[in-house]
PAZAPA-4460 file (N, C-alpha, C; in steps of 0.05 Angstrom, whole numbers, plus 32768, in hexadecimal, padded with zeros to 4 digits):
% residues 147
    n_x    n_y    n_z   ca_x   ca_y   ca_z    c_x    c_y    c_z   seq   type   mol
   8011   7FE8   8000   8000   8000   8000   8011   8019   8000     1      X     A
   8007   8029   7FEE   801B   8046   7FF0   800F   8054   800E     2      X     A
   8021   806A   8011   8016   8081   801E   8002   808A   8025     3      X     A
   7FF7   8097   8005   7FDA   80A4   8003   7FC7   808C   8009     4      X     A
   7FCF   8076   7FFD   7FB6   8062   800D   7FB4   8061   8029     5      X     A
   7FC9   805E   8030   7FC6   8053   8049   7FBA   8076   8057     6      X     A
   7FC8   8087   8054   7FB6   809B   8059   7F9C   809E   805D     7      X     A
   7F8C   8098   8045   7F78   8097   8041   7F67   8081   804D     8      X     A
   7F6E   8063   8050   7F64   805C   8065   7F63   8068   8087     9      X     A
   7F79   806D   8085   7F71   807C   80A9   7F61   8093   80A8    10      X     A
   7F5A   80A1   808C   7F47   80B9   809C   7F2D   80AD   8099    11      X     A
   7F22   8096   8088   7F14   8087   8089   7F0F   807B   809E    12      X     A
   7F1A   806E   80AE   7F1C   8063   80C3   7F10   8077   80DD    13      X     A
   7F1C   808D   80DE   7F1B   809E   80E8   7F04   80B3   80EA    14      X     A
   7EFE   80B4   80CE   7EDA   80B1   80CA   7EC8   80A2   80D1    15      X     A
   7EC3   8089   80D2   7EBA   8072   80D5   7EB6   806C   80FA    16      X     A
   7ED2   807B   8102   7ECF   8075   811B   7EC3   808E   812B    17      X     A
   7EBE   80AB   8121   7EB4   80BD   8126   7E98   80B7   8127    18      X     A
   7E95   80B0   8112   7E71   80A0   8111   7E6E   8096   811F    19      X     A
   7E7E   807A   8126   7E6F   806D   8139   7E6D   8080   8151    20      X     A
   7E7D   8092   815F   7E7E   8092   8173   7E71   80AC   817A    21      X     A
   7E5D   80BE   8163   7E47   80CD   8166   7E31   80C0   8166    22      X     A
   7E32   80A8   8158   7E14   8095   815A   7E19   808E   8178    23      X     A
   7E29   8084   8182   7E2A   807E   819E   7E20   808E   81B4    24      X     A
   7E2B   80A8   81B2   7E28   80B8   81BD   7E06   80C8   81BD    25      X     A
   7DFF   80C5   81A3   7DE7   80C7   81A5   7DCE   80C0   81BA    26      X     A
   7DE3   8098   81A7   7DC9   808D   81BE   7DCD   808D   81D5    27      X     A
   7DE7   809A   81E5   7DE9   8091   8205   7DD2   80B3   8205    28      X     A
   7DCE   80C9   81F4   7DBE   80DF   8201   7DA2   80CD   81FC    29      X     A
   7D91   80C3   81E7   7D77   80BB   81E7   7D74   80A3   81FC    30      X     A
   7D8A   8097   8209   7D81   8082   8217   7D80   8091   8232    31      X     A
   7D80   80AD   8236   7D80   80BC   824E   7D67   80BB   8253    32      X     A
   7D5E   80BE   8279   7D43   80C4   827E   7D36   80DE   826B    33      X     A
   7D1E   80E3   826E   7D19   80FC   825F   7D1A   8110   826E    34      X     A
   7D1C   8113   827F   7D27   8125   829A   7D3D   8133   8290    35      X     A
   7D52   811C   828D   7D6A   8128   8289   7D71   8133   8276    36      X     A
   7D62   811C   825A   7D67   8134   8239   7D5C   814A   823D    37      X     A
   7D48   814B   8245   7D35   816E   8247   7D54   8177   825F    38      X     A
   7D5C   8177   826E   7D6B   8186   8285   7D87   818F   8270    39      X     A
   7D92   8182   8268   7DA5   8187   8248   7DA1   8190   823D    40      X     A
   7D88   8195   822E   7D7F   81A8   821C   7D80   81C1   8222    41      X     A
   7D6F   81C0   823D   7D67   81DE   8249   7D89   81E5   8253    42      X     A
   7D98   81DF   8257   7DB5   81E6   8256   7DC6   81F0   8243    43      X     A
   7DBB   81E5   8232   7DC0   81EB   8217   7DBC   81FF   8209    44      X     A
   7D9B   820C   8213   7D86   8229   8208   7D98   8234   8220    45      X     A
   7DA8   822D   8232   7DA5   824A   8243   7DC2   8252   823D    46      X     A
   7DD1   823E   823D   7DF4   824A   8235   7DF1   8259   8217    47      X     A
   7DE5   8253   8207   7DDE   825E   81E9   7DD7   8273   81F3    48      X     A
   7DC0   8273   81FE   7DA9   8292   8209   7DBB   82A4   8210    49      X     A
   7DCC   8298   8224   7DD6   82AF   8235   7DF6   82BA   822A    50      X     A
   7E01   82AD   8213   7E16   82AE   81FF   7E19   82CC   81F7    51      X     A
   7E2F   82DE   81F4   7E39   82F5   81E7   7E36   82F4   81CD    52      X     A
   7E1C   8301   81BE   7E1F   82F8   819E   7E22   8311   818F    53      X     A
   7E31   830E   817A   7E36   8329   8167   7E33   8322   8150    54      X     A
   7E2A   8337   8137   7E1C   8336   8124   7E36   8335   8117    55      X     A
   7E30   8322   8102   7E4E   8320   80EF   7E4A   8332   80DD    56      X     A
   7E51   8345   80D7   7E56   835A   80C3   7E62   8357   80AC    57      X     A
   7E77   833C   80A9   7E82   8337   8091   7E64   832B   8084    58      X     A
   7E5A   8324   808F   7E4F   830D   8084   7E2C   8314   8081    59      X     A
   7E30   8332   8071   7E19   8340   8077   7E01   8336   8063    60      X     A
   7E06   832A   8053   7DF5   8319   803A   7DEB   8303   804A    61      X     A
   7DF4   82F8   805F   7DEA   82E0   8070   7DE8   82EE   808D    62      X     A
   7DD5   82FC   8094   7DD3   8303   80AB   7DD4   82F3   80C8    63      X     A
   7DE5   82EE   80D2   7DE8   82E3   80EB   7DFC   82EA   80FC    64      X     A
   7DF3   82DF   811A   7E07   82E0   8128   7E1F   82CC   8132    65      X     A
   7E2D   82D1   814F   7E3D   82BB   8151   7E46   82C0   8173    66      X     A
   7E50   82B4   8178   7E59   82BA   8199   7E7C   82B1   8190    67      X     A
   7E89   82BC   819F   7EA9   82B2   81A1   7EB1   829F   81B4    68      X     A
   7EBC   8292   81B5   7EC0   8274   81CF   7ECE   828D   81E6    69      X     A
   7EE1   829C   81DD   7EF5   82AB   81F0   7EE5   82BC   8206    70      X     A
   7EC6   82C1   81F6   7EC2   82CE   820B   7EA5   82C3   8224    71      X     A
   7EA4   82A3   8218   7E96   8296   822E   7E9B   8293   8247    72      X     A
   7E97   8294   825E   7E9E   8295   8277   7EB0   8276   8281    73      X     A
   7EAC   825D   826F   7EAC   8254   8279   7EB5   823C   825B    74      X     A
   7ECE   823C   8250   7ED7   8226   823B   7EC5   8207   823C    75      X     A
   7EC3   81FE   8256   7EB7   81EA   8257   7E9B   81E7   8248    76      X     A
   7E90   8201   8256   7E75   8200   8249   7E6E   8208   822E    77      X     A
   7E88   8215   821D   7E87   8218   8202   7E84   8200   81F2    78      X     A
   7E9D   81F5   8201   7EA1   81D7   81F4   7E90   81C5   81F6    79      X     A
   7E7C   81C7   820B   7E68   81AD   820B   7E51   81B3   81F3    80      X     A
   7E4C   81D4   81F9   7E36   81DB   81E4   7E3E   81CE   81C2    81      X     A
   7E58   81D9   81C2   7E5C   81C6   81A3   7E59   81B2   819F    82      X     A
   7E5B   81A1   81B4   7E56   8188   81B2   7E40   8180   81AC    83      X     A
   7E26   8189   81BD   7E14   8188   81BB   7E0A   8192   81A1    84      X     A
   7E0C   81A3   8192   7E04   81AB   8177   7E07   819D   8167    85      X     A
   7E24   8196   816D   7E33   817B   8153   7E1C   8162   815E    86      X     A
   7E1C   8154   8174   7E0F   8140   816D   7DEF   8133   8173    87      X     A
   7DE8   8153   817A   7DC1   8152   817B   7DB4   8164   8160    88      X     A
   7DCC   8170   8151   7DC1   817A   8140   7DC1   8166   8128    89      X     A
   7DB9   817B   8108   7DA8   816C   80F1   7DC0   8170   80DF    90      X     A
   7DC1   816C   80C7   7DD7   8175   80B8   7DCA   818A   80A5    91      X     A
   7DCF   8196   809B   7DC3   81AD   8082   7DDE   81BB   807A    92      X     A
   7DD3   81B9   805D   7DE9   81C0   803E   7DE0   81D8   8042    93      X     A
   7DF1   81EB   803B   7DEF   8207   8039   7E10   8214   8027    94      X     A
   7E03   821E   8014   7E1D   8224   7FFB   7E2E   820E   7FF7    95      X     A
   7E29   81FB   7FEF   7E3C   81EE   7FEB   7E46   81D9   8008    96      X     A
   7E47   81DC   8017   7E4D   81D3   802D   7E3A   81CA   804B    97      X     A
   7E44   81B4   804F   7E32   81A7   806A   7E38   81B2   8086    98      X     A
   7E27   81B7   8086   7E26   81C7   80B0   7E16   81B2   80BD    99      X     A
   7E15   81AF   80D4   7E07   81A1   80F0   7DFF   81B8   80FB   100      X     A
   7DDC   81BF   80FD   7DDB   81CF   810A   7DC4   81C7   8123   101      X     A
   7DB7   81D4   8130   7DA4   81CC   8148   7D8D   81E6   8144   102      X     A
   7D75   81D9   8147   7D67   81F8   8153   7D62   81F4   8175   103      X     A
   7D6B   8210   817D   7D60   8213   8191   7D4D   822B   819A   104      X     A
   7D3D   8228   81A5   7D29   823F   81AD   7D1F   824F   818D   105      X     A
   7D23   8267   818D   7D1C   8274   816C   7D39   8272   8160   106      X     A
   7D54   8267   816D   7D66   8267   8155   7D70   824B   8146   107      X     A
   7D82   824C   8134   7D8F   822B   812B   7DB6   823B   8132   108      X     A
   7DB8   8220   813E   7DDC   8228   813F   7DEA   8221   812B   109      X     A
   7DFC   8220   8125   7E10   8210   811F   7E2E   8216   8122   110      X     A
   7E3E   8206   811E   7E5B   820E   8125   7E68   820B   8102   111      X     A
   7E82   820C   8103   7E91   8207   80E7   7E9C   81EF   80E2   112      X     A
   7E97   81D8   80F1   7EA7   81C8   80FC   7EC0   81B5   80FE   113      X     A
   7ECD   81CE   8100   7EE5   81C8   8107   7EEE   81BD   811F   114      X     A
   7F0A   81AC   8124   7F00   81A5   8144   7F07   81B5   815E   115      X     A
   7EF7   81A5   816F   7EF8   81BA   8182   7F0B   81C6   818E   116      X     A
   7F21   81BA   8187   7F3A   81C3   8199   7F3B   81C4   81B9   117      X     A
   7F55   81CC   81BF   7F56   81D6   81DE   7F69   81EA   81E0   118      X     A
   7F5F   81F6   81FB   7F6A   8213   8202   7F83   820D   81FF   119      X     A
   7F90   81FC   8200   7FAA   81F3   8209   7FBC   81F7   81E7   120      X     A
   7FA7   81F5   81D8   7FB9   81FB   81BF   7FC2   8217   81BE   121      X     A
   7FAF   8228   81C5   7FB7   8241   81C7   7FB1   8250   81B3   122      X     A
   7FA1   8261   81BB   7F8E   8274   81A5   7F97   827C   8189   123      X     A
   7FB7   827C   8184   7FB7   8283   816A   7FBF   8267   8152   124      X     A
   7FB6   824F   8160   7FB6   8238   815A   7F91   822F   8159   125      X     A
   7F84   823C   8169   7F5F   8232   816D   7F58   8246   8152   126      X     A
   7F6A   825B   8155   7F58   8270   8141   7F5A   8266   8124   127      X     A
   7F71   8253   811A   7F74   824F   8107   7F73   8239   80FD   128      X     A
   7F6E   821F   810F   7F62   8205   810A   7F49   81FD   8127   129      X     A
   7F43   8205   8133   7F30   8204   8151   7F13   820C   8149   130      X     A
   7F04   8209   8153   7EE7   8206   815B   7EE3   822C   8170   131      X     A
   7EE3   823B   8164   7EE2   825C   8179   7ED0   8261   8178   132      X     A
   7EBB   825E   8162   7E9F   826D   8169   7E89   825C   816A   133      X     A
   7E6F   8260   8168   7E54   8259   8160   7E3F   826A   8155   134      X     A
   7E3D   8263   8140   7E25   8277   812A   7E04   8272   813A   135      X     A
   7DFD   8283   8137   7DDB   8286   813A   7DCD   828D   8124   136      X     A
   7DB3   828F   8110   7DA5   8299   810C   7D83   8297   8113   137      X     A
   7D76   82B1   8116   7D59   82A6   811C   7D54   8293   8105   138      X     A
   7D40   827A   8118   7D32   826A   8106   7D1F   827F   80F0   139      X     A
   7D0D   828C   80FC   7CF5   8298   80E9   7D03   82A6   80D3   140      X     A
   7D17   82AB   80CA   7D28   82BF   80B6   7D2D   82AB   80A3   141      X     A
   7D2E   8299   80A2   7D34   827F   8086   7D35   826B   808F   142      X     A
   7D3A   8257   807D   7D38   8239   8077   7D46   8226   8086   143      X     A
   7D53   8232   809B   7D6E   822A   80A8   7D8A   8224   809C   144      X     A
   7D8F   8236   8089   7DA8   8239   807C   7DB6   8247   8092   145      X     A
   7DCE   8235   809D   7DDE   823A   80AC   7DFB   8252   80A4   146      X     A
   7E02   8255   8096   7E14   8266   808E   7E11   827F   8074   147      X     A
***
């Protein structure tokens, strides 16, 4: 086997094993009491809710906003919310490209998703391969085109 094969099997692999282990993850959230999925959720609307969001201005043809990870109170809780988007949300094509997004309350999230990184890489390493923000737009404004 060359290189590029063998390459290409491991990101395969590596795919394959991402899957399984969002299907997994899934089902350990639906096999939760319903207590607890509703108690996650509502954790979910309130770290979003209560999120620093600013209107992207580059991106004035696609009106939305976004929150910055840097200025959450609390990395942990940035990082769980992505999680949660990545694996309770839907997938949707938008220009060319697939997003995971969630609705919650009147908005849909989505991230870019890239991975999440850690603080430990160090911001001018997150900013340029890392997981820093989360997009919002109101549901009632369109189709749920995420970007």
């Amino acid at each position: 086997m060359t290189a590029a094969m063998d390459e290409k099997a491991a990101r395969a692999a590596a795919r394959a094993a991402k899957k399984e282990a969002t299907a997994a993850a899934r089902a350990a959230f639906d096999a939760l009491p319903e207590e607890e999925r509703r108690a996650q959720i509502e954790r979910l609307a309130a770290l979003l809710e209560n999120a620093e969001w600013r209107f992207a201005k580059t991106m004035a043809s696609n009106p939305h906003f976004y929150t910055l990870r840097k200025t959450w109170a609390r990395d942990d809780d940035f990082i769980w919310a992505v999680e949660q988007i990545r694996l309770r949300g839907y997938r949707q094509k938008f220009a060319g490209s697939w997003y995971t997004q969630i609705d919650v309350n009147d908005h849909f999230y989505w991230t870019m998703g890239w991975p999440i990184g850690s603080l430990d890489w160090g911001w001018p390493r997150l900013n340029a391969a890392g997981t820093i923000l989360i997009n919002r737009k109101p549901l009632a404004t369109i189709e749920n085109d995420p970007a």
